[in-house]
PQR file with spaces between the fields and no chain letter, atoms N, CA, C, O and H, PARSE charges and radii, in Angstrom:
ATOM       1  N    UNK     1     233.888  -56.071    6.595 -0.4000 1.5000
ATOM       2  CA   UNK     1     234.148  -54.990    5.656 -0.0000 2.0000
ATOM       3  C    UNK     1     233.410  -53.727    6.105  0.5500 1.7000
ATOM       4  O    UNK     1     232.253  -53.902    6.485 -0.5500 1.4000
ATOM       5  N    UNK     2     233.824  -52.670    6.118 -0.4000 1.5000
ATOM       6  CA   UNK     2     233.607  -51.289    6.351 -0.0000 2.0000
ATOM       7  C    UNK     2     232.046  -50.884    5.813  0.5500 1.7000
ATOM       8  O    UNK     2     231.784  -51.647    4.884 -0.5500 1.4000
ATOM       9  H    UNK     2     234.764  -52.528    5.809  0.4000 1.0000
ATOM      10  N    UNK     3     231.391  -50.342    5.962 -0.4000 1.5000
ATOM      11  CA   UNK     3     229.431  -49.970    5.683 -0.0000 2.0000
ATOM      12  C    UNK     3     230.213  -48.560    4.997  0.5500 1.7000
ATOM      13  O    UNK     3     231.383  -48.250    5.218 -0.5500 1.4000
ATOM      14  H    UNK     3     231.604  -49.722    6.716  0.4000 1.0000
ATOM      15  N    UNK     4     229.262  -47.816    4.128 -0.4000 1.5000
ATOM      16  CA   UNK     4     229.145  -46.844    3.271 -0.0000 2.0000
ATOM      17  C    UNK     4     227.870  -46.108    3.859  0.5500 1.7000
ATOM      18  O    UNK     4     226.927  -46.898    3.898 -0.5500 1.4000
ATOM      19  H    UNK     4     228.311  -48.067    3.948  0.4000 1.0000
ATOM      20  N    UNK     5     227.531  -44.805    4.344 -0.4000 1.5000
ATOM      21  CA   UNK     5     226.036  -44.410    4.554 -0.0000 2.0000
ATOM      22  C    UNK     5     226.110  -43.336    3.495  0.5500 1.7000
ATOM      23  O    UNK     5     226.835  -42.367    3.265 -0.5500 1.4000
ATOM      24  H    UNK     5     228.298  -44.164    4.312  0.4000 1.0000
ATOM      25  N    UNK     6     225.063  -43.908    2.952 -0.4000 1.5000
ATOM      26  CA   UNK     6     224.327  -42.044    2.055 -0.0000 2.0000
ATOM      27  C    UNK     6     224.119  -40.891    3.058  0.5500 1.7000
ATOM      28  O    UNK     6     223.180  -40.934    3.852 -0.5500 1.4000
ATOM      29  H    UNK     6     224.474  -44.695    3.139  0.4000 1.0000
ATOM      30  N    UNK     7     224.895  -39.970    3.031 -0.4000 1.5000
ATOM      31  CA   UNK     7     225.134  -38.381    3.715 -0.0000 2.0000
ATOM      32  C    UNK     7     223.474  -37.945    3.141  0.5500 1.7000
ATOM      33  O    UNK     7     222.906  -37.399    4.086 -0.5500 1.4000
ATOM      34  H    UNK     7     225.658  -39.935    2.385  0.4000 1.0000
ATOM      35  N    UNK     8     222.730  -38.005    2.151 -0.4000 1.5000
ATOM      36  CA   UNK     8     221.806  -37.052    1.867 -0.0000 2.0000
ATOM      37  C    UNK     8     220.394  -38.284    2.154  0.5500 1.7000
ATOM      38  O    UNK     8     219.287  -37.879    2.509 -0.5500 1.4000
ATOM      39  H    UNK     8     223.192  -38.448    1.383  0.4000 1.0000
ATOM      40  N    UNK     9     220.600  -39.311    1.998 -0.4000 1.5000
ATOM      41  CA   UNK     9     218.936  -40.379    1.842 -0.0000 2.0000
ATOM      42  C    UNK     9     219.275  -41.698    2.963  0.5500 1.7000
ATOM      43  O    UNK     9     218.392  -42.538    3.138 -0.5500 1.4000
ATOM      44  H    UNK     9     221.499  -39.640    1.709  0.4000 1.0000
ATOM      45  N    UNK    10     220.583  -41.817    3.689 -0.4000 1.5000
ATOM      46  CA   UNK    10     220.742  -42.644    4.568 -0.0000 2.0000
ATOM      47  C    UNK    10     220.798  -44.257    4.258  0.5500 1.7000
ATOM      48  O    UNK    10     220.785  -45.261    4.971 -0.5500 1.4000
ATOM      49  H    UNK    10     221.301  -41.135    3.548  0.4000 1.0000
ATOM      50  N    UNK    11     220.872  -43.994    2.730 -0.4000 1.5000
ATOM      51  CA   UNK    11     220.983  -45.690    2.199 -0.0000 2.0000
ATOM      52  C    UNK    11     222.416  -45.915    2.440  0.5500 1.7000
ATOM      53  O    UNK    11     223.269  -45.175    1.952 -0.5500 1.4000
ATOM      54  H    UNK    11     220.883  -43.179    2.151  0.4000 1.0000
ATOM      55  N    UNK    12     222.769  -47.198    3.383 -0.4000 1.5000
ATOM      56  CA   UNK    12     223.858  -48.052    3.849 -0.0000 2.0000
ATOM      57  C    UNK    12     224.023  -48.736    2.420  0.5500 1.7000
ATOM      58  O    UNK    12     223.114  -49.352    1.865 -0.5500 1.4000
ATOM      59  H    UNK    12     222.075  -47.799    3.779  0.4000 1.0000
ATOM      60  N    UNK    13     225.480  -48.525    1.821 -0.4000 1.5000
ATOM      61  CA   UNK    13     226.224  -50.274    1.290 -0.0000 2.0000
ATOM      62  C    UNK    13     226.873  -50.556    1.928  0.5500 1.7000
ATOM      63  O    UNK    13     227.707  -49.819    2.454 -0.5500 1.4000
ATOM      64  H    UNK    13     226.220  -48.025    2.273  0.4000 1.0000
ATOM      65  N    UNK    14     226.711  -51.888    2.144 -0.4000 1.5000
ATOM      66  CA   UNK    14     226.846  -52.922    2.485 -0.0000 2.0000
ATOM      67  C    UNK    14     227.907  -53.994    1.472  0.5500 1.7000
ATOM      68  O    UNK    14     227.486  -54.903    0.756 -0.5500 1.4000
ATOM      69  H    UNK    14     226.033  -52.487    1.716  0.4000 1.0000
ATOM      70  N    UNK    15     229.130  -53.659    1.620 -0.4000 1.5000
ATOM      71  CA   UNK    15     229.911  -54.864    1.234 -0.0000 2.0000
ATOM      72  C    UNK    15     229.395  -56.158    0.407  0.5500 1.7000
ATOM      73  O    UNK    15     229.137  -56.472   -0.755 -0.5500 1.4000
ATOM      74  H    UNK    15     229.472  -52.921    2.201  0.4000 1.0000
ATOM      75  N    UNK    16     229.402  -56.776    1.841 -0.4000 1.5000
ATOM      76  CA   UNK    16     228.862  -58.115    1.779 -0.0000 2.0000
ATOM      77  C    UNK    16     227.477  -58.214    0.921  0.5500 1.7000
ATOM      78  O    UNK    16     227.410  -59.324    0.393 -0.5500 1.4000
ATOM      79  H    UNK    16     229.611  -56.521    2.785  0.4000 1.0000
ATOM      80  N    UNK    17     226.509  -57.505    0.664 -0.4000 1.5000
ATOM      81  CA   UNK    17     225.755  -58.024   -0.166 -0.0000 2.0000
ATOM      82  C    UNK    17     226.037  -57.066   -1.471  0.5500 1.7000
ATOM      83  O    UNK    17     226.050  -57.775   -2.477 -0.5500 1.4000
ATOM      84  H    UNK    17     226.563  -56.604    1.093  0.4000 1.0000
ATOM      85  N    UNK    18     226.219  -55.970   -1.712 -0.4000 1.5000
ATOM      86  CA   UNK    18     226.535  -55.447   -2.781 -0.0000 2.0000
ATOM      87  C    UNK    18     225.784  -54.426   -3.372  0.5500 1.7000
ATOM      88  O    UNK    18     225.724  -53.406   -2.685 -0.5500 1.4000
ATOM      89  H    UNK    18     226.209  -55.394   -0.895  0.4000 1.0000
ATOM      90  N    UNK    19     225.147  -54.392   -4.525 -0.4000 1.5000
ATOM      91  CA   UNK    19     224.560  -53.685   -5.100 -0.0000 2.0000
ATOM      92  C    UNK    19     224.009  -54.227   -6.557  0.5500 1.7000
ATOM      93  O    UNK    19     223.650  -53.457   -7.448 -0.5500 1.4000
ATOM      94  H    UNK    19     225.195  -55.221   -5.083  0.4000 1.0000
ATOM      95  N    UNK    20     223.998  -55.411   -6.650 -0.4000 1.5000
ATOM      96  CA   UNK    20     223.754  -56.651   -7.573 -0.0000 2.0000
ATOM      97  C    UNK    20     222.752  -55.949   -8.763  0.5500 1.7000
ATOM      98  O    UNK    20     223.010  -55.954   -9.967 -0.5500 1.4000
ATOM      99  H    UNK    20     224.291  -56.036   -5.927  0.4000 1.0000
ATOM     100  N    UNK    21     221.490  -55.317   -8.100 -0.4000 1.5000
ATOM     101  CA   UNK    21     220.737  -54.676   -8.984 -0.0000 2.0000
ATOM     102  C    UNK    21     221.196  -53.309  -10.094  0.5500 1.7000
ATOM     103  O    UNK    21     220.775  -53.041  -11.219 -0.5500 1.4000
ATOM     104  H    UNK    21     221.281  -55.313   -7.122  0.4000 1.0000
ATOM     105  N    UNK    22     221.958  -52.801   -9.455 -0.4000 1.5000
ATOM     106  CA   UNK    22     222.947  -51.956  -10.370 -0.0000 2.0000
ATOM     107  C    UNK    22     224.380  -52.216  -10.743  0.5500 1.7000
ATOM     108  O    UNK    22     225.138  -51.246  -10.767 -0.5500 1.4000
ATOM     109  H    UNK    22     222.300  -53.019   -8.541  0.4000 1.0000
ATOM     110  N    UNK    23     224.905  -53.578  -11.078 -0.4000 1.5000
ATOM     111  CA   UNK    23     225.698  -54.289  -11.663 -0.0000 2.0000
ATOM     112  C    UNK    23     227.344  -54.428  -10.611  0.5500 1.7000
ATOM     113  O    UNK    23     228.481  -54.587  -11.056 -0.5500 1.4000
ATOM     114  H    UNK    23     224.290  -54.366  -11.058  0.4000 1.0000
ATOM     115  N    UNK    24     226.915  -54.300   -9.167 -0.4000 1.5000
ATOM     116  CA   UNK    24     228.230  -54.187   -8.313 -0.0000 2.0000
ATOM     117  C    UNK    24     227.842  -55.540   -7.124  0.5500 1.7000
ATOM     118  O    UNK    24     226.917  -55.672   -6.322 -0.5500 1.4000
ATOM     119  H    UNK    24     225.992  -54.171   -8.806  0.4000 1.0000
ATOM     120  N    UNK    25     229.039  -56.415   -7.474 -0.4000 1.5000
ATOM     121  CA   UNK    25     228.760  -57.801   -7.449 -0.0000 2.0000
ATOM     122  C    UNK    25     228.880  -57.765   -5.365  0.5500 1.7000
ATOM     123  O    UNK    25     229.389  -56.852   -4.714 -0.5500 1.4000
ATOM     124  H    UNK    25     229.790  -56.308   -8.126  0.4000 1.0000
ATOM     125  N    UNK    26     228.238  -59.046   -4.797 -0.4000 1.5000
ATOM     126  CA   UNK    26     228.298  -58.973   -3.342 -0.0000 2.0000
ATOM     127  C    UNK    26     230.182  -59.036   -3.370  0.5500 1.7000
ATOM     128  O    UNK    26     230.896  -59.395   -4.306 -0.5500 1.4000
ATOM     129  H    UNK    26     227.825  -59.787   -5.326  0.4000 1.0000
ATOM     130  N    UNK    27     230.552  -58.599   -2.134 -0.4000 1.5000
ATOM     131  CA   UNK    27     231.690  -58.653   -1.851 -0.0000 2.0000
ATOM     132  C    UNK    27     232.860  -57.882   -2.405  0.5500 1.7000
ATOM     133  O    UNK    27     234.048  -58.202   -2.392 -0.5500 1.4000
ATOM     134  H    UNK    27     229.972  -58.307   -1.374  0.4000 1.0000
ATOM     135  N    UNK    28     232.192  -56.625   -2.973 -0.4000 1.5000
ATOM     136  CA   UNK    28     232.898  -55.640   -3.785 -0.0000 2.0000
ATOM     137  C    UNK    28     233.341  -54.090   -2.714  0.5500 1.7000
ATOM     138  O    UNK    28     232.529  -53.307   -2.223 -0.5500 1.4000
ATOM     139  H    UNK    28     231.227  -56.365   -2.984  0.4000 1.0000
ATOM     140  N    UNK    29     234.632  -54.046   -2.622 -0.4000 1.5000
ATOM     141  CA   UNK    29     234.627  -52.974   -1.553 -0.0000 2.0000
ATOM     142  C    UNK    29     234.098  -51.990   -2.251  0.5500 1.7000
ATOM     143  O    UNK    29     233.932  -51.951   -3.470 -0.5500 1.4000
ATOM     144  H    UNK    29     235.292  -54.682   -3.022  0.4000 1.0000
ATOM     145  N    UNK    30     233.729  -50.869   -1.131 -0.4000 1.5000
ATOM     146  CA   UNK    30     233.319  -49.772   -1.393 -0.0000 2.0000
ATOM     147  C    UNK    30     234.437  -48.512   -2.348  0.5500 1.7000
ATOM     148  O    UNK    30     233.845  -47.608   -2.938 -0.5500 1.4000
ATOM     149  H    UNK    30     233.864  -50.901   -0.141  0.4000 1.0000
ATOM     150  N    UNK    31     235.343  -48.540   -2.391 -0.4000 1.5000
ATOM     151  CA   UNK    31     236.401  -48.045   -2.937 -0.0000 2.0000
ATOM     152  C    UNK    31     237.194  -48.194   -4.273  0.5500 1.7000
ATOM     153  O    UNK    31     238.061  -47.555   -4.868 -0.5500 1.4000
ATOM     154  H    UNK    31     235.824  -49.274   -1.912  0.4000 1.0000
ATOM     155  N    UNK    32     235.897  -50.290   -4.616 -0.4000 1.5000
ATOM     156  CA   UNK    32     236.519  -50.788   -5.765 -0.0000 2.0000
ATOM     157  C    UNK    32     235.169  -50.713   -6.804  0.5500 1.7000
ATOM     158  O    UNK    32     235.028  -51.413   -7.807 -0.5500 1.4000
ATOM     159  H    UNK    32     235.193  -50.809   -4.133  0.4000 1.0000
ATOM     160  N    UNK    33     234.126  -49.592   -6.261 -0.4000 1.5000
ATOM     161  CA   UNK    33     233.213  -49.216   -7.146 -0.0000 2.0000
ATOM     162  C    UNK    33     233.782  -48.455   -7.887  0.5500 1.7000
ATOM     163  O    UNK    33     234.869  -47.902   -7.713 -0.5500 1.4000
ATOM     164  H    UNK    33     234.240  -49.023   -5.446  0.4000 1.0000
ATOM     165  N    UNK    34     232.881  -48.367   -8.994 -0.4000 1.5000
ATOM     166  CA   UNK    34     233.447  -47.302  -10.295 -0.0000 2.0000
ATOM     167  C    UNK    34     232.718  -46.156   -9.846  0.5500 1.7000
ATOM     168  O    UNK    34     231.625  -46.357   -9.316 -0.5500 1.4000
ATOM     169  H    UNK    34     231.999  -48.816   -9.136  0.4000 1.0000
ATOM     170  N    UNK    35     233.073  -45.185   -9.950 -0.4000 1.5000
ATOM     171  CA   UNK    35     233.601  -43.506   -9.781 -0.0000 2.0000
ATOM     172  C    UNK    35     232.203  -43.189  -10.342  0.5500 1.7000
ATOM     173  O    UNK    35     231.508  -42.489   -9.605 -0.5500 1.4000
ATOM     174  H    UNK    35     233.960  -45.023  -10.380  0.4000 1.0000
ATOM     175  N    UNK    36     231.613  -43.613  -11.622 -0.4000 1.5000
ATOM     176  CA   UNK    36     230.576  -43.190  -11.349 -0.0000 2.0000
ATOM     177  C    UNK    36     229.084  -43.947  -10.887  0.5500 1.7000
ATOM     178  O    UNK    36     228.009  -43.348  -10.882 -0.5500 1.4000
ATOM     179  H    UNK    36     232.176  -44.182  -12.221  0.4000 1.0000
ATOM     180  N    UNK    37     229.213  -44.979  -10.613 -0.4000 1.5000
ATOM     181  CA   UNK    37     228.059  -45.520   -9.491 -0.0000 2.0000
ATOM     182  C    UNK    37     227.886  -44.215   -8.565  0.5500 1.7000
ATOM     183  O    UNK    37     228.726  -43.550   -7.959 -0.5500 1.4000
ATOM     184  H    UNK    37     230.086  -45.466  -10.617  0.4000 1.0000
ATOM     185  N    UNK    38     225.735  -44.027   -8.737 -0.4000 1.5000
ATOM     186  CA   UNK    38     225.546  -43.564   -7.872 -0.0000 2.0000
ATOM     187  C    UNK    38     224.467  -44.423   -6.509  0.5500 1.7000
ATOM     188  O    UNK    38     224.332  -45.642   -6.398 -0.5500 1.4000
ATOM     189  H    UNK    38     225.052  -44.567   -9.229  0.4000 1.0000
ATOM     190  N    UNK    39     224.080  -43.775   -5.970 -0.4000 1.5000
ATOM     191  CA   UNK    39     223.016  -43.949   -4.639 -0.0000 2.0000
ATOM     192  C    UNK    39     221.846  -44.803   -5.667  0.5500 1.7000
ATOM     193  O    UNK    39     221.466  -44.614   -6.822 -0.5500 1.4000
ATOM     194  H    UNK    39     224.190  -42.785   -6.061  0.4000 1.0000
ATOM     195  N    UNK    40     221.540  -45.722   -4.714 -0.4000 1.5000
ATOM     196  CA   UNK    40     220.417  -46.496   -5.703 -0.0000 2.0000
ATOM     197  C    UNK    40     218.641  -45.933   -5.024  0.5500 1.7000
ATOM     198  O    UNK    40     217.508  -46.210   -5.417 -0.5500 1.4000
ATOM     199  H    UNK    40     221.849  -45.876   -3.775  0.4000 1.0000
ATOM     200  N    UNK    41     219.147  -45.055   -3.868 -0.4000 1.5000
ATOM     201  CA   UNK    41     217.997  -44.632   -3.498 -0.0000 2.0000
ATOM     202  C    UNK    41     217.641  -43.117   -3.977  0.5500 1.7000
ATOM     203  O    UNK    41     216.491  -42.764   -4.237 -0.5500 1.4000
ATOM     204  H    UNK    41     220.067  -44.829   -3.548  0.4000 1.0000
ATOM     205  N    UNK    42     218.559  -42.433   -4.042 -0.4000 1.5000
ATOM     206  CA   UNK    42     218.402  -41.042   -4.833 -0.0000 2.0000
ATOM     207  C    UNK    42     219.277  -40.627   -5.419  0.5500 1.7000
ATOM     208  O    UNK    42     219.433  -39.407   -5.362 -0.5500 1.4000
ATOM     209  H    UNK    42     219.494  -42.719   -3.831  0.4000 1.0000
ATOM     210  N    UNK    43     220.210  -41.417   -6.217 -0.4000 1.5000
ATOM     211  CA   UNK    43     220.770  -40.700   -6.973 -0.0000 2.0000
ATOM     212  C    UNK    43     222.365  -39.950   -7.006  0.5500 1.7000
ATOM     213  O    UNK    43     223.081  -39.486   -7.894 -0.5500 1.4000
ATOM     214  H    UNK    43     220.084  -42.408   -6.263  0.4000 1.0000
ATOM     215  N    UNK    44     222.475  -40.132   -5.390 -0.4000 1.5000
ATOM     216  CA   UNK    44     223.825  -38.711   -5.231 -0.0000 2.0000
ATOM     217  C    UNK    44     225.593  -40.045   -5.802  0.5500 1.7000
ATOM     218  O    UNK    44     225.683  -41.256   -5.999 -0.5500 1.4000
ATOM     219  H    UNK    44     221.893  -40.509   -4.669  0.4000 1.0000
ATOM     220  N    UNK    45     226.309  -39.219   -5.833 -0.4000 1.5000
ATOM     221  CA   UNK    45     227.779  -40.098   -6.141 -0.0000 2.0000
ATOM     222  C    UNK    45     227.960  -39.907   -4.900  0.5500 1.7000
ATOM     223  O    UNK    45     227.451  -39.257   -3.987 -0.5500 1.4000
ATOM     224  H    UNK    45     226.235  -38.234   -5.673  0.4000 1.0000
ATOM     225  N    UNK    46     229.320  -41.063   -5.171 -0.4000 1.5000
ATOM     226  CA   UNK    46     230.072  -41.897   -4.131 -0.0000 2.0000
ATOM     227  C    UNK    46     230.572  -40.942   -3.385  0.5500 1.7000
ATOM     228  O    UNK    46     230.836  -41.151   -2.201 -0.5500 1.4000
ATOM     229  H    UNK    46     229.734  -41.591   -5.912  0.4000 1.0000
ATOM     230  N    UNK    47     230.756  -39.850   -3.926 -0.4000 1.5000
ATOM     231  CA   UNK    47     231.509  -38.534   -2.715 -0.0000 2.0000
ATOM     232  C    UNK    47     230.863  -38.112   -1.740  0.5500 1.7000
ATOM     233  O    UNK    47     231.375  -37.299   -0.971 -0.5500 1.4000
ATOM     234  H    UNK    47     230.541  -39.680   -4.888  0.4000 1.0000
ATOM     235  N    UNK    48     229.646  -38.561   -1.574 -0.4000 1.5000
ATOM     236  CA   UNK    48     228.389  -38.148   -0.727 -0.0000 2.0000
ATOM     237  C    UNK    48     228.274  -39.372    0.482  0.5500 1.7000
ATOM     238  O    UNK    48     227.542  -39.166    1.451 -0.5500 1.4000
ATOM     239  H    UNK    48     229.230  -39.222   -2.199  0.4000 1.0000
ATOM     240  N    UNK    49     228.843  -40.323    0.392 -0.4000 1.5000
ATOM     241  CA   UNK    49     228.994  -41.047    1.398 -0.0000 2.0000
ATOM     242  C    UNK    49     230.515  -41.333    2.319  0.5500 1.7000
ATOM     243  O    UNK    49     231.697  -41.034    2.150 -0.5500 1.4000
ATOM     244  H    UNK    49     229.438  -40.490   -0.394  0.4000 1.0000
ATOM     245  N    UNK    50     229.826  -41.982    3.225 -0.4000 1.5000
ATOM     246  CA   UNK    50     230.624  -41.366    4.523 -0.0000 2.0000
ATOM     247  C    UNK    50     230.777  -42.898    5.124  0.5500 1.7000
ATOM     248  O    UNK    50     229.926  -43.781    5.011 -0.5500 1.4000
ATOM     249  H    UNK    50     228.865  -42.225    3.362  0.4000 1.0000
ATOM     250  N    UNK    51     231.909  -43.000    5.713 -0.4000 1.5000
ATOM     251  CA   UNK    51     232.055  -44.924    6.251 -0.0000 2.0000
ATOM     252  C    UNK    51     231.462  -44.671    7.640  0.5500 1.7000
ATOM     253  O    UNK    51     231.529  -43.627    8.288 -0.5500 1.4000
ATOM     254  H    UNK    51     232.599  -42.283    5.805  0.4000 1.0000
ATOM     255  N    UNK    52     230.806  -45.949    8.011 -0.4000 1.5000
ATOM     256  CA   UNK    52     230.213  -45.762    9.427 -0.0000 2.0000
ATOM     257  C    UNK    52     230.542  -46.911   10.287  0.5500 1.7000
ATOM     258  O    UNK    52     230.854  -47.996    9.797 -0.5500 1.4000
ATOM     259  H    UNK    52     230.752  -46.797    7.484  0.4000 1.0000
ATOM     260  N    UNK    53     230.480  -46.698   11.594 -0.4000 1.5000
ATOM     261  CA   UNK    53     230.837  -47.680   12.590 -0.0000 2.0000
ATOM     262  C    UNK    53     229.942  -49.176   12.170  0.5500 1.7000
ATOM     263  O    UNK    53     228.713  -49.197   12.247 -0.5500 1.4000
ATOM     264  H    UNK    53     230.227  -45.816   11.992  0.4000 1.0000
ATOM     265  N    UNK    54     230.704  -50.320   11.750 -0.4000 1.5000
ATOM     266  CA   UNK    54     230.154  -51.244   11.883 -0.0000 2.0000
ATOM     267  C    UNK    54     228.874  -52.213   12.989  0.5500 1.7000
ATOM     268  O    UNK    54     228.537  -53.357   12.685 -0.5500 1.4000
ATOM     269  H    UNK    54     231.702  -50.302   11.687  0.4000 1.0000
């Protein structure tokens, strides 16, 4: 599955493990987050990230 990088703090999601601590289960694409999930490291929305070479 495709990586997500934070454009402003460089935090990677990661597919495969998820985001569990802010309620986005492992194995959840990046695209099938809700609109407003943001960055769990600072904050920015999903428009701020950028897909990166696996």
């Amino acid at each position: 599955m495709q990586k997500y990088e934070c454009q402003v703090c460089g935090y990677i999601y990661d597919p495969q493990l998820g985001d569990e601590e802010h309620g986005i289960a492992p194995g959840t694409k990046f695209e099938d987050i809700p609109d407003d999930w943001v960055c769990p490291d600072c904050g920015v929305s999903k428009e701020d990230f950028e897909a990166i070479e696996d």
